[in-house]
C-alpha positions in Angstrom: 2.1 -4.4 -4.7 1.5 -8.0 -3.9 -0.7 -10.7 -5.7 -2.2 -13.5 -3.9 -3.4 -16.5 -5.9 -6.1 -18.1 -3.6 -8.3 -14.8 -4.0 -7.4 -13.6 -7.2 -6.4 -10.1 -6.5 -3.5 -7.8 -6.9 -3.1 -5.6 -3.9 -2.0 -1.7 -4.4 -1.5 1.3 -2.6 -2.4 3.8 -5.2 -2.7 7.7 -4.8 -4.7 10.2 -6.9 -3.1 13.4 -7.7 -3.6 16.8 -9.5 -1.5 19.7 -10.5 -2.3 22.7 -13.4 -0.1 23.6 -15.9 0.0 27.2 -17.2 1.0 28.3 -20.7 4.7 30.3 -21.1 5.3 30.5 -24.3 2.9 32.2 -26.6 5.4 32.1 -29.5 2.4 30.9 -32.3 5.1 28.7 -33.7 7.5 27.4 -30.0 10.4 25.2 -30.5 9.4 23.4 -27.8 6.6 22.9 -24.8 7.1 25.6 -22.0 5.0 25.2 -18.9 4.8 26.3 -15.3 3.4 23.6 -12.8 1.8 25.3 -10.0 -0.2 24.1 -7.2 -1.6 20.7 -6.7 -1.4 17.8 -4.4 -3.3 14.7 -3.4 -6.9 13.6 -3.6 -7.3 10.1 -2.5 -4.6 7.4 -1.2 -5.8 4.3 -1.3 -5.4 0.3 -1.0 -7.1 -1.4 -3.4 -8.2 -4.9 -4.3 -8.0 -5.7 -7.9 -9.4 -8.3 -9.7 -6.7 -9.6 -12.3 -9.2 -11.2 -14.8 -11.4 -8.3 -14.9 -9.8 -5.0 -13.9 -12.5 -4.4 -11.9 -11.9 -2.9 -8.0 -13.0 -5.4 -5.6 -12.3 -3.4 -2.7 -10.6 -0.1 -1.9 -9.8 1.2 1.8 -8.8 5.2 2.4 -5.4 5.1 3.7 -2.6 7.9 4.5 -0.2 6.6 2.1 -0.3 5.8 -1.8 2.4 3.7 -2.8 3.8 0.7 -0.2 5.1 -2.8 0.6 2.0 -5.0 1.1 2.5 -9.0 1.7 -0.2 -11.4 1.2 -0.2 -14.8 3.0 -1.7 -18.5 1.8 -3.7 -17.8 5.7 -5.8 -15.0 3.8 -4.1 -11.9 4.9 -2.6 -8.8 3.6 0.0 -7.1 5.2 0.7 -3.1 5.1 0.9 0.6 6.8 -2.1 2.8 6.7 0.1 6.1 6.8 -0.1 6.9 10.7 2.8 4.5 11.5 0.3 1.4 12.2 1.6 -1.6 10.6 -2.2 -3.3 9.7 -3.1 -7.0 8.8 -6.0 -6.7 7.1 -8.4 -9.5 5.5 -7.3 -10.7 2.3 -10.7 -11.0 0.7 -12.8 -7.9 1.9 -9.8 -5.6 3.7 -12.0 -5.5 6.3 -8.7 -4.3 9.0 -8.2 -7.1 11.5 -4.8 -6.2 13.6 -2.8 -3.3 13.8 0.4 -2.2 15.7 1.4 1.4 16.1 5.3 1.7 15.6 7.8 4.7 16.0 7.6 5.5 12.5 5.5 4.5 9.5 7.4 1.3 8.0 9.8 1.9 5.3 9.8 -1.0 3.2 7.2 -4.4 2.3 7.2 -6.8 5.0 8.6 -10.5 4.9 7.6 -13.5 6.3 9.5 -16.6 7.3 8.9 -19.8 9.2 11.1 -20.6 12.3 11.3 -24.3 14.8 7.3 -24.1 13.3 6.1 -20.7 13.6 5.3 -17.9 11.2 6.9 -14.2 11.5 6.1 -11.3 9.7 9.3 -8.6 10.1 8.6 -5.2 9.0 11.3 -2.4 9.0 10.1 1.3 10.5 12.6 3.6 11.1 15.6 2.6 12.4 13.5 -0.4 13.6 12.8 -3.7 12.9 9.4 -5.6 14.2 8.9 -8.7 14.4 5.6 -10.4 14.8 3.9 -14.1 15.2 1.3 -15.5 13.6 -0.9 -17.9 14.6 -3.5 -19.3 12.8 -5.1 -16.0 11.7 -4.1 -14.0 14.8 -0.9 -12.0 14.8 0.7 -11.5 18.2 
């Protein structure tokens, strides 16, 4: 997850999930629990925008992925994967997507960023990959 100050929100990539457990033992008095899982899966994966006075959901976008490395930046943007190997910058305040770059994989871990001879880069690992990206103003290149 990531938490950016200037907006107020806590950033996650959260995934909704189901499974049903059946009954084994019908011993009236068990010595334990005994259960079989069976079925299942996933409902929704999404990235949400949450508000961290409130609780409430300020936003939520419908992604391919649950969990995953988001970065938010002091220029009002948040950094993550959608599930379909894009890496996405997406606006801070409404994730509204604004940029995207299909990789060779989906990336593997949260992105970074880092300022070099006066310019922002945003590196994000995919595969056996590493991207690198430049930022200006609020346009990534």
């Amino acid at each position: 997850p990531s938490f950016s100050p200037d907006t107020g929100l806590f950033y996650v990539g959260t995934s909704q999930n189901f499974t049903i457990f059946y009954l084994t033992d019908t011993d009236p008095h068990p010595e334990g629990y005994g259960a079989a899982e069976r079925g299942g899966g996933s409902l929704v994966t999404e990235l949400r925008a949450i508000d961290y006075k409130t609780g409430n959901i300020v936003w939520k976008r419908k992604t391919g992925v649950g969990a995953q490395g988001l970065l938010s930046t002091a220029g009002g943007l948040l950094f993550g994967r959608d599930g379909y190997s894009n890496f996405v910058a997406y606006d801070a305040k409404t994730g509204e997507p604004l940029w995207h770059s299909g990789l060779l994989a989906n990336p593997t871990n949260g992105p970074i960023t880092y300022m070099l001879d006066g310019r922002q880069f945003v590196v994000v690992g995919a595969g056996e990959n590493l991207y690198s990206f430049v930022l200006q103003g609020n346009n990534v290149k």
